[in-house]
C-alpha positions in Angstrom: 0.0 0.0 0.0 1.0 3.7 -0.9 0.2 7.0 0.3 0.7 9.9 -1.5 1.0 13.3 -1.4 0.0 16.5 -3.5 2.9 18.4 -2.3 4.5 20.5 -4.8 8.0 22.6 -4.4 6.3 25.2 -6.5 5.8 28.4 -5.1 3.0 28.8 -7.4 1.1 26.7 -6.0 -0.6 26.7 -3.0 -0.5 23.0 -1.9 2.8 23.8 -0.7 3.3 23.1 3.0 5.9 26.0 4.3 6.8 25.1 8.1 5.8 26.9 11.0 7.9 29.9 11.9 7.6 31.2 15.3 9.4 34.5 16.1 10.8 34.3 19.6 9.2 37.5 21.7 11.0 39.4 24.6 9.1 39.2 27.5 9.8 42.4 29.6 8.8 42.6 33.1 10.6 45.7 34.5 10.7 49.3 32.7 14.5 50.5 33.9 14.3 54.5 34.5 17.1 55.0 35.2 21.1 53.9 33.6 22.2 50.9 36.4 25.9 51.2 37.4 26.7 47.8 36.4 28.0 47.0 39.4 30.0 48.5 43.0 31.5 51.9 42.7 35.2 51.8 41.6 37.0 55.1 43.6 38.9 57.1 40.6 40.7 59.4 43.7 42.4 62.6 43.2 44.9 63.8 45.6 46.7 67.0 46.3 50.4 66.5 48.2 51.3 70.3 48.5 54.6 69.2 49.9 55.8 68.2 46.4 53.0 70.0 44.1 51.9 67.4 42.5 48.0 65.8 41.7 47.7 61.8 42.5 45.3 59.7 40.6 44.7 56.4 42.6 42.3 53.7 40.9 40.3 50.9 42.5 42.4 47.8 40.7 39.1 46.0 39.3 38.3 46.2 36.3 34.5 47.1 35.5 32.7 45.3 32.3 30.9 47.4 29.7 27.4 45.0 29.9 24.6 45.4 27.7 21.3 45.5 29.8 20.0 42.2 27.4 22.8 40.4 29.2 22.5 41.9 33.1 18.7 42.3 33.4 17.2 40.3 30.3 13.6 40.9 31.4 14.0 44.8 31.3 13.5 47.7 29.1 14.2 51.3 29.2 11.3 53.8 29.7 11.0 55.6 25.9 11.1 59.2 26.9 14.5 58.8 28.6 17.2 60.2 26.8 19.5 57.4 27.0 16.8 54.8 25.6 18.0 54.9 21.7 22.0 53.8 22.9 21.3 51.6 25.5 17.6 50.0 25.2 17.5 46.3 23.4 15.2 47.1 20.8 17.2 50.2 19.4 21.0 50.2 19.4 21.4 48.0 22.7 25.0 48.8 23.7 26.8 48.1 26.2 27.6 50.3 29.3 29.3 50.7 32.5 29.2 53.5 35.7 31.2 52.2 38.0 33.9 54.6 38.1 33.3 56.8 40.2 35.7 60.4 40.7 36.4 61.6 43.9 38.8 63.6 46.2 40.8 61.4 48.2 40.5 61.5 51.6 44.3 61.7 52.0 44.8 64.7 49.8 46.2 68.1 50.9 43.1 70.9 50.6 43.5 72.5 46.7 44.9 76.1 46.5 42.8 78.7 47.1 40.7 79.5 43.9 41.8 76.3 41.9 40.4 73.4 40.8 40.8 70.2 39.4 39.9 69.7 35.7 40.6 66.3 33.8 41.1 65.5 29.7 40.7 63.1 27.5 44.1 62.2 25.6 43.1 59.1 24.0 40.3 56.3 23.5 39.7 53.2 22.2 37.6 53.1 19.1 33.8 52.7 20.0 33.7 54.0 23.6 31.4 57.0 24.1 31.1 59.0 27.5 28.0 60.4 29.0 27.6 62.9 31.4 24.4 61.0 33.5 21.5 62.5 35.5 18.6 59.9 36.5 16.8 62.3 37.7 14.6 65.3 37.0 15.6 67.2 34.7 17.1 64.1 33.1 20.8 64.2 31.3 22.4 62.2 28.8 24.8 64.1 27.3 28.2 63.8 25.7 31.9 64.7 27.1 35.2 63.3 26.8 35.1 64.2 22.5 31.8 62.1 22.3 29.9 63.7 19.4 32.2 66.0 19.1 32.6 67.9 22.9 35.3 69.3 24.3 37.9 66.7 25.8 38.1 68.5 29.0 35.6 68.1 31.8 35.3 71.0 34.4 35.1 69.0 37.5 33.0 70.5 40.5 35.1 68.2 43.0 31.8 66.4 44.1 31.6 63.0 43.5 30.9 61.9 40.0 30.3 58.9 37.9 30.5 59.2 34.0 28.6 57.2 31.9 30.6 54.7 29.0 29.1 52.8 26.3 30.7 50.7 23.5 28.8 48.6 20.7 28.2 45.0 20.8 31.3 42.6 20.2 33.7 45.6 20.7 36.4 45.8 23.1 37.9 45.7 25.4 38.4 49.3 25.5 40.8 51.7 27.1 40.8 55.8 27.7 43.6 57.9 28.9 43.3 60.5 30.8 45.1 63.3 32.8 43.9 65.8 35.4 45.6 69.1 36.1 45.2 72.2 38.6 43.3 75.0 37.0 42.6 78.5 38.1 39.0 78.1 39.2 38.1 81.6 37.3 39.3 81.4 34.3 40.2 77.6 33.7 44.1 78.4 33.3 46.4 75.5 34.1 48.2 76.6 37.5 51.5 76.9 37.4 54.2 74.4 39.2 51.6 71.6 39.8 52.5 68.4 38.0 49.4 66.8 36.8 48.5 62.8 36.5 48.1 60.9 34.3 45.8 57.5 34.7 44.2 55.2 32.2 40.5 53.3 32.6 40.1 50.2 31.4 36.6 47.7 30.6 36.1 44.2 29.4 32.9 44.0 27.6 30.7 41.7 28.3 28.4 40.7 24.9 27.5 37.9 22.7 27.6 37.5 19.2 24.1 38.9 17.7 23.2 35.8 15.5 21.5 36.8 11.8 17.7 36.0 11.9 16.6 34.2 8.8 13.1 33.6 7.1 13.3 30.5 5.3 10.7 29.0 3.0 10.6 24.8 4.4 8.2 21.7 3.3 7.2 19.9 6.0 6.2 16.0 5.4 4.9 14.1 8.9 3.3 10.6 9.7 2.6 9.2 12.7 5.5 8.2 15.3 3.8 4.7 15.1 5.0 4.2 11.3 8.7 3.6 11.7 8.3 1.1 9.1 7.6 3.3 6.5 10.0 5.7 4.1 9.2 9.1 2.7 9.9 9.0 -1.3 9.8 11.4 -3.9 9.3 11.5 -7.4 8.8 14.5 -10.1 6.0 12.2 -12.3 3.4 11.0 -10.2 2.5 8.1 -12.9 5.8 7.4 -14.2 8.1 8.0 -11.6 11.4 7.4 -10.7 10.8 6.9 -6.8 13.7 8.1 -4.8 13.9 7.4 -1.6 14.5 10.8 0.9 17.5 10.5 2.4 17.1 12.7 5.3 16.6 11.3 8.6 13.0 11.9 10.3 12.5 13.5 13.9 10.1 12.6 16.1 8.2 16.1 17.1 5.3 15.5 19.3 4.1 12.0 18.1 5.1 12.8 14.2 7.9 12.0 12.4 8.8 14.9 10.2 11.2 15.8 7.9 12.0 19.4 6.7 13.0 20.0 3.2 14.3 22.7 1.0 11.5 23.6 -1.6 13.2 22.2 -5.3 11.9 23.5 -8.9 10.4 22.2 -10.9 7.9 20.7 -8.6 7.6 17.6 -7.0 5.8 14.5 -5.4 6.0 12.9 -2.7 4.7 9.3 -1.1 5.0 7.1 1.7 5.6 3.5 1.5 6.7 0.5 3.1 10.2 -0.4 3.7 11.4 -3.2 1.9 13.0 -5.8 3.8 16.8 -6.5 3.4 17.1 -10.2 2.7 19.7 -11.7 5.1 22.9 -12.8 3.4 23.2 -16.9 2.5 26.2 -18.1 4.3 27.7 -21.3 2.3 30.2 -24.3 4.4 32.0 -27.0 4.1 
């Protein structure tokens, strides 16, 4: 006994069974409003040692990871109206981010001159990291420094405690920025004289996956019961004259039906299901 089917490999025709695609959805359970650290502050510490007139930069040793939020919170989103959303949300760019470091006035420095401050600039960065100058909340800030988008290198720091914002794309990394803070007269931003600066370097690792390509792909889908394991898929491209040829791919058992997925094939096609024939065993001859 035979059972065939009026499949065809034609697109033109609409027998053709194309196999269920499902597209996976993001379940999102949490609306982020604001940017997370990414982990425990890392002290960036400036200090002042008036003996010798020189600025100190001490650094936490860790070494923070730029994280994309799809990797540390999967089942969150950022609110839309945020101004951060289009960088870092996983339905628009998605990057990656980090605000641990954290800069600060060490608690061993010497107090500053009178009238100066401490400003800090940008010499150099890996290609792909952004900085952010970060507000979470009202007014809310996203806004570039450090020659992002084309700011000024140098960030006028008000000595309170202050944690930039990085970002890097996807599969980047790791990234580095160098970076050297000086003694300025607070009024009009010139370097002060006889202070040495320092010079420190941030680092990340980056912490991503590789974003796989999503395909659409037209399939034929044959199935029989699980029961008929006796039985093999053929196909032919004359349903009265043949040549059968048996399918050579193996079938999978998917909830109680074997099924085999095939590549649609011009011109068009049939296909049938019939027994197996049984191998005779080999004669063995003696003497």
């Amino acid at each position: 006994m035979k059972t065939y089917c009026s499949l065809f490999s034609s697109p033109r025709l609409l027998a053709l069974t194309v196999a269920n695609l499902a597209l996976s959805a993001f379940g999102h359970e949490v609306t982020l409003t604001n940017v997370p650290m990414q982990g425990g502050m890392l002290h960036v510490g400036f200090a002042y040692h008036a003996d010798h007139k020189e600025l100190h930069a001490h650094i936490d040793p860790a070494v923070p990871a730029l994280t994309p939020v799809s990797i540390s919170d999967p089942t969150a989103m950022f609110a839309t109206a945020d101004p951060w959303t289009d960088l870092l949300d996983p339905h628009r760019q998605g990057q990656a981010f980090n605000r641990q470091y954290g800069f600060v006035v060490d608690g061993e420095s010497d107090p500053l001159p009178e009238g100066s401050a401490i400003w800090i600039r940008q010499l150099a960065a890996s290609a792909g990291l952004q900085a952010f100058r970060y507000r979470g909340t009202d007014p809310k800030a996203w806004e570039p420094m450090f020659g992002t988008a084309g700011s000024t290198n140098v960030f006028a720091w008000s000595l309170t405690m202050f944690h930039p914002a990085y970002t890097c794309p996807l599969n980047s990394g790791p990234h580095h920025a160098d970076y050297e803070a000086f003694l300025v007269n607070a009024a009009n931003g010139e370097p002060v004289a006889g202070i040495s600066s320092a010079q420190f370097t941030l680092t990340w690792t980056v912490a991503g996956q590789a974003i796989p390509n999503l395909v659409l792909a037209q399939k034929i889908v044959l199935t029989w019961a699980a029961s008929g394991t006796n039985y093999v898929a053929e196909s032919s491209l004359s349903l009265a004259d043949g040549p059968w040829t048996p399918l050579t791919n193996v079938p999978v058992n998917l909830h109680g039906q074997l099924t085999l997925l095939l590549a649609p094939e011009t011109p068009e096609r049939f296909y049938r299901l019939v027994p197996k024939v049984a191998t005779a065993a080999p004669e063995h001859g003696g003497h």
